[in-house]
C-alpha positions in Angstrom: -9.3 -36.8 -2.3 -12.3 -34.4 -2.0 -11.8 -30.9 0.1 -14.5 -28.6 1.0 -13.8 -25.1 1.1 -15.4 -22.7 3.3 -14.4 -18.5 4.3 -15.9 -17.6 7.6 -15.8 -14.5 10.1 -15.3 -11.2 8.8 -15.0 -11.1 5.0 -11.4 -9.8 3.4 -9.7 -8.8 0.1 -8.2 -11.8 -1.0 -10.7 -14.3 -0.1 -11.2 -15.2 -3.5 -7.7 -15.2 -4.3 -7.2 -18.1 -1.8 -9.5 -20.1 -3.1 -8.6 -19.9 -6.3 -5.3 -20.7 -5.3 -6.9 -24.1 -4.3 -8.9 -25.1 -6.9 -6.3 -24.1 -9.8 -3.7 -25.4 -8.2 -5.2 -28.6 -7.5 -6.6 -29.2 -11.0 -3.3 -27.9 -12.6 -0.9 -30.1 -11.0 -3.8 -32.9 -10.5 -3.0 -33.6 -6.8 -6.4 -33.2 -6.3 -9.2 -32.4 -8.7 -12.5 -32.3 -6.6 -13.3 -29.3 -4.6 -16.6 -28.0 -3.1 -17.6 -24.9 -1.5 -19.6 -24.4 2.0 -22.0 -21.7 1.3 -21.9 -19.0 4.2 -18.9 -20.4 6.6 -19.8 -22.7 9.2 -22.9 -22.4 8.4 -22.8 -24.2 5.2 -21.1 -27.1 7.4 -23.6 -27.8 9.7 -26.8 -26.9 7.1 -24.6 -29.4 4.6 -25.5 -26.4 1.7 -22.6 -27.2 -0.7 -21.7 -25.5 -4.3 -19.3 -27.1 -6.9 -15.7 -25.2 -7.2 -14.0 -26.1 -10.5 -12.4 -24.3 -13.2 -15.3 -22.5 -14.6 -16.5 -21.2 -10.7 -13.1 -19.8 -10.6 -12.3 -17.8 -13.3 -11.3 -14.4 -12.9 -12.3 -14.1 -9.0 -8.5 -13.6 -8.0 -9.2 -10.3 -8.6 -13.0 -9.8 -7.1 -13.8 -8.4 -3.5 -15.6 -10.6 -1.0 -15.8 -14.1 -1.5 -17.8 -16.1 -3.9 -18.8 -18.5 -1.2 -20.7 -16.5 1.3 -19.3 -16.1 4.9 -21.1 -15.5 8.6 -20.1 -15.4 11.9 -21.8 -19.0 12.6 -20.3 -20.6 15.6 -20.3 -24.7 14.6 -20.2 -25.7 18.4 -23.4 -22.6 19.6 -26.3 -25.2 19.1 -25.5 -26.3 15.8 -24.3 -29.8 16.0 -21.0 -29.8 16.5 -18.4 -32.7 16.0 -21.4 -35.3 15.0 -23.4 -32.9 12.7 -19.9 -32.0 10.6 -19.0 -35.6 10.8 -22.3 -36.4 9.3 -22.0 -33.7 6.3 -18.3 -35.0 5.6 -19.8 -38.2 5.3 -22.8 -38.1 3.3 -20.7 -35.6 0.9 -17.5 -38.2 0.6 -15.4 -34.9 2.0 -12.4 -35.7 3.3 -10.5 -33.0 4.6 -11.8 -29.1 4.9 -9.8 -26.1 4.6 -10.7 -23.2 6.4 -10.3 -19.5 5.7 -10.8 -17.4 8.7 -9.3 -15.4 11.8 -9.2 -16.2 15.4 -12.8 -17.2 15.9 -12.9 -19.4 12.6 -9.4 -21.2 14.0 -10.5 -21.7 17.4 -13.4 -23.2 16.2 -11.1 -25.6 13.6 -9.0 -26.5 16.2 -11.5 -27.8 18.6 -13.0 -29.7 15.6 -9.2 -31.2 14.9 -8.7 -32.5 18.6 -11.9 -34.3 18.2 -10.6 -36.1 14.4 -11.8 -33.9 11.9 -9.5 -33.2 9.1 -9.1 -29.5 8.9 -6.4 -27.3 7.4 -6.7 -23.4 7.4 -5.9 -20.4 6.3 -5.3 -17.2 8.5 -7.5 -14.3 7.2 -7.6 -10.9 9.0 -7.9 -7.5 8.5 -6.7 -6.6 11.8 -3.4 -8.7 10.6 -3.2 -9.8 14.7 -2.5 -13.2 14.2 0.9 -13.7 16.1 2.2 -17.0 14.4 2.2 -15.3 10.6 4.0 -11.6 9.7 1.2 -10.4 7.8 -2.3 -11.9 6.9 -4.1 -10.7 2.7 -6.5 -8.3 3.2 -4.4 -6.0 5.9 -2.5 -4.4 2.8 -5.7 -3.4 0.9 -7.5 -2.3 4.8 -4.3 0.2 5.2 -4.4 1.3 1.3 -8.1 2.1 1.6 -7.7 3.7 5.2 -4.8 5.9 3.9 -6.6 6.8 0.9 -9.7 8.1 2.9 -7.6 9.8 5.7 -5.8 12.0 2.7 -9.6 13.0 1.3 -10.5 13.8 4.9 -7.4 16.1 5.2 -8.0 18.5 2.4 -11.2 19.1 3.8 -10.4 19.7 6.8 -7.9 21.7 5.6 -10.7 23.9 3.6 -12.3 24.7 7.0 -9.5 24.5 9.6 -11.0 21.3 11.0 -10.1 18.7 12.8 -10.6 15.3 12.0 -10.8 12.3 13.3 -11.1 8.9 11.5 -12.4 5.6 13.2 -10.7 2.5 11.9 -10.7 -1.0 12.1 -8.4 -2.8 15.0 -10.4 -4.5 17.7 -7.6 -5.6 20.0 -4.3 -4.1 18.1 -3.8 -0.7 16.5 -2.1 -2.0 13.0 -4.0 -0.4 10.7 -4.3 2.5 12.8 -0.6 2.6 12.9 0.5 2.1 9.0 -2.2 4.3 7.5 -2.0 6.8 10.4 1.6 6.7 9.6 0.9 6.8 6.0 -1.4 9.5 5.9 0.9 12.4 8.3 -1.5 11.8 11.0 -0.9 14.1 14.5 -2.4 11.8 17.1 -2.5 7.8 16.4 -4.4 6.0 19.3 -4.4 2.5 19.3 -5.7 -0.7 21.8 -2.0 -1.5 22.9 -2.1 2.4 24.2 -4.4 3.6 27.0 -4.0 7.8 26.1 -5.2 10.4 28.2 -7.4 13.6 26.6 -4.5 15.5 27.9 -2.2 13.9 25.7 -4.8 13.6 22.8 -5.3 17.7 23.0 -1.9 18.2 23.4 -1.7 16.7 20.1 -4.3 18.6 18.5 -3.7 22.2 20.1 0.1 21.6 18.9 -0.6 21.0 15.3 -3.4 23.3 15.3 -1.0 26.5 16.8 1.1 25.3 13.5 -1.4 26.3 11.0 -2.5 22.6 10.7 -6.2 21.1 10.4 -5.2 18.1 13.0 -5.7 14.5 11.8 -6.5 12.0 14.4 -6.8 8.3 13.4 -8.4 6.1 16.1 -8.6 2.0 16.0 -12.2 1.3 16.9 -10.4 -0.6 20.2 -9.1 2.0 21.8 -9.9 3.1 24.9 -9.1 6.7 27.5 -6.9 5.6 30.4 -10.1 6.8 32.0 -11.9 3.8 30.5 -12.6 0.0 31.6 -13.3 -1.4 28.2 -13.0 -0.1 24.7 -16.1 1.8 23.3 -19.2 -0.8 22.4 -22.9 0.0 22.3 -24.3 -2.8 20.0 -24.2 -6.2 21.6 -22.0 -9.1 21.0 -21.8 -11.5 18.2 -21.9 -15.1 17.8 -18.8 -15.7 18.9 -19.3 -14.0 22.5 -17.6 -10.6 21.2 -18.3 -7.0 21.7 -19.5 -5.5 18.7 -16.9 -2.9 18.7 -17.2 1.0 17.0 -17.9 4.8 17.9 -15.5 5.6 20.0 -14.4 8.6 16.9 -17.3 10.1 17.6 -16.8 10.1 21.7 -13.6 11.7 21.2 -15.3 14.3 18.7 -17.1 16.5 21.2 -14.6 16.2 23.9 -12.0 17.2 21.7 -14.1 20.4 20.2 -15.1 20.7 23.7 -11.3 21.2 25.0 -9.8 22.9 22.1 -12.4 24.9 20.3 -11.4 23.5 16.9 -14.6 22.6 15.0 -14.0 18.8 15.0 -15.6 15.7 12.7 -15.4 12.2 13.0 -15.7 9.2 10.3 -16.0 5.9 10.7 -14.6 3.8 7.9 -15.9 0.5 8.8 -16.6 -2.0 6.4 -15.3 0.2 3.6 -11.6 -1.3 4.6 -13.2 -4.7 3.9 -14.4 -4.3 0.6 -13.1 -3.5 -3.2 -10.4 -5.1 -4.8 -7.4 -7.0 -3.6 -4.1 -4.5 -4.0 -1.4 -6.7 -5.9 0.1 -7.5 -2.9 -2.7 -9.1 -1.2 -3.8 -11.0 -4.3 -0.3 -12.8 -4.4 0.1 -13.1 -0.8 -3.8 -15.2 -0.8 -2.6 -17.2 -4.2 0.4 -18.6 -2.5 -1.4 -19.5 0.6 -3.8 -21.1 -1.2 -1.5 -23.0 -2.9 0.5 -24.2 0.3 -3.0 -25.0 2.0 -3.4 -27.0 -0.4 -0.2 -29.2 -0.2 -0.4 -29.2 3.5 -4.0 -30.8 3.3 -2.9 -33.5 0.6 0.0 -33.9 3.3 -2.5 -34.4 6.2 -0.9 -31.6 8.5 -4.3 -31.7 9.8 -4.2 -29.2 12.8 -2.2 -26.6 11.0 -2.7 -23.5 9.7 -0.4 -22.1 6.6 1.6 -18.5 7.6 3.6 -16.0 6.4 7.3 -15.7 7.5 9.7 -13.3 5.8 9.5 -14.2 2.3 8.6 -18.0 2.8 5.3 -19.6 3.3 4.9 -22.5 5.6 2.9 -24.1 8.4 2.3 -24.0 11.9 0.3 -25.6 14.9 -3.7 -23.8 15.2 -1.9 -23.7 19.0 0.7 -20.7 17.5 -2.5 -18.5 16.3 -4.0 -18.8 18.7 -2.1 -18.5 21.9 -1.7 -14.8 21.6 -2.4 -11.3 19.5 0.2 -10.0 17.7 -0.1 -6.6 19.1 1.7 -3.5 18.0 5.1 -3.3 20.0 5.9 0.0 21.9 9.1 0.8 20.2 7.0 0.8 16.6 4.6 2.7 18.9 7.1 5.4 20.3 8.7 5.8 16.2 5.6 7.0 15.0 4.9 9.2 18.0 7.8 10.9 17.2 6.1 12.5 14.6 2.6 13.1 16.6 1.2 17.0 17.2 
């Protein structure tokens, strides 16, 4: 059996991980022994632009940022060929089956090419970790670590100048990382998606913890929007998968906020800084063993199915599960960290 490999969407800690998790695995145990690598997601698919994946191309990268393959937002089905063009590549290549690292756009897209009798496993990869059919995807564990370490730098100097400040994470339609490293970090205001907020409420927050002597943190997810607002904050377009290209709404809330309260206020947006560095230990683990089970679940042909995360235990489920819904933040773990807002 021969199994491309491709990462696609948004990259993530742990990429690498996972595909080593593969590769190894395969070799090791010899249920399979030929792997190659799409270069640049979907992309590499349809363009049929392949790279060899053996022992010696993965070496070490458990522990390297990004992935060693190349990713893009490439939509297989948005004048690229489709069904017949990745047919074609499987074909001429002798591929077999494809396994598929990727989040709700890279899932959608291997489930349409399932239904139409394309062997494809995959492998949930989010930041965001809003993929409702697994508890937690890699790379949301080193997002939060890296959020919560840049909120705690932001407080001191806010703190030097009696500031407030607001940081801008990542969380297009839930407020998970928002939540833990807002959480994490003592934050006094934590607006998420799942929670249309009023300035009110936000300076309510803010004058509160400011009247204690505090320089007020205020950690936004870049999709959240003012009860006032339609749609969450977007200024730059949409990408290839019909999206709005999501970020600034920190620094609307900036003025309004220094505007309303008199409190000399900042905003930062982390961005892709949550995306890149090193796994945390707990990410690189969590990629290895669903490498690993990808794996088996390919040699299995439980084509269609993507492997998840539940409890402790790995296993797998329909692409239907991912995708069906967002596992959004619920309101009671909502109302337990307001309880500690202002």
């Amino acid at each position: 059996m021969k199994i491309g490999i491709l990462t696609s969407g948004g990259d993530a800690p742990g990429l690498n991980a996972v595909i080593r998790g593969i590769v190894y695995t395969g070799i090791a145990t010899q249920k399979c022994e030929e792997f190659v690598g799409f270069r640049s997601g979907w992309k590499g698919v349809v363009d049929g632009d392949l790279m060899p994946l053996g022992r010696h191309e993965i070496k070490g990268i458990h522990k390297q940022g990004g992935t060693i393959l190349g990713t893009s937002r490439t939509n297989p089905f948005d004048g690229n060929g489709g069904v017949d063009r990745i047919n074609q590549v499987m074909r001429e290549n002798d591929i077999d089956a494809i396994i598929a690292i990727g989040g709700e756009g890279t899932l959608a897209a291997a489930k349409r090419l399932t239904d139409a009798g394309i062997n494809i496993v995959g492998v949930p990869k989010t930041v965001d970790n809003d993929l409702s059919a697994t508890d937690y995807t890699f790379g949301f564990d080193t997002a939060v670590q890296i959020a919560t370490d840049a909120m705690d730098r932001l407080r001191t100097t806010g703190d030097s100048h009696g500031r407030c400040m607001i940081a801008e994470v990542m969380g297009r339609h839930v407020g998970w990382i928002a939540l833990h490293s807002g959480m994490a970090a003592g934050a006094h205001a934590i607006l998420i998606p799942e929670q249309k907020t009023s300035v009110d409420q936000i300076i309510e927050w803010v004058s509160s913890a400011h009247d204690r002597g505090r320089a007020p943190l205020v950690v936004v997810a870049e999709g959240f929007a003012l009860d006032s607002m339609d749609d969450a904050h977007s200024e730059r377009g949409l990408d290839a998968f019909g999206r709005p290209r999501l970020g600034g709404i920190g620094e609307l809330l900036a003025p309004i906020i220094e505007d309303r309260t008199g409190i000399e206020t900042r905003a930062t947006t982390l961005g892709h800084i949550q995306r890149g560095g090193t796994p945390s230990a707990y990410d690189r683990v969590l990629a290895t063993r669903l490498g690993m089970a990808a794996l088996d679940a390919a040699i299995a042909g439980d084509w269609g199915h993507m492997v998840a995360l539940r409890g402790t235990e790995i296993l797998t489920v329909p692409f239907a599960d991912a995708l069906g819904q967002l596992k959004t933040v619920p309101q009671s773990r909502y109302d337990e960290a307001r309880i500690l807002f202002g």
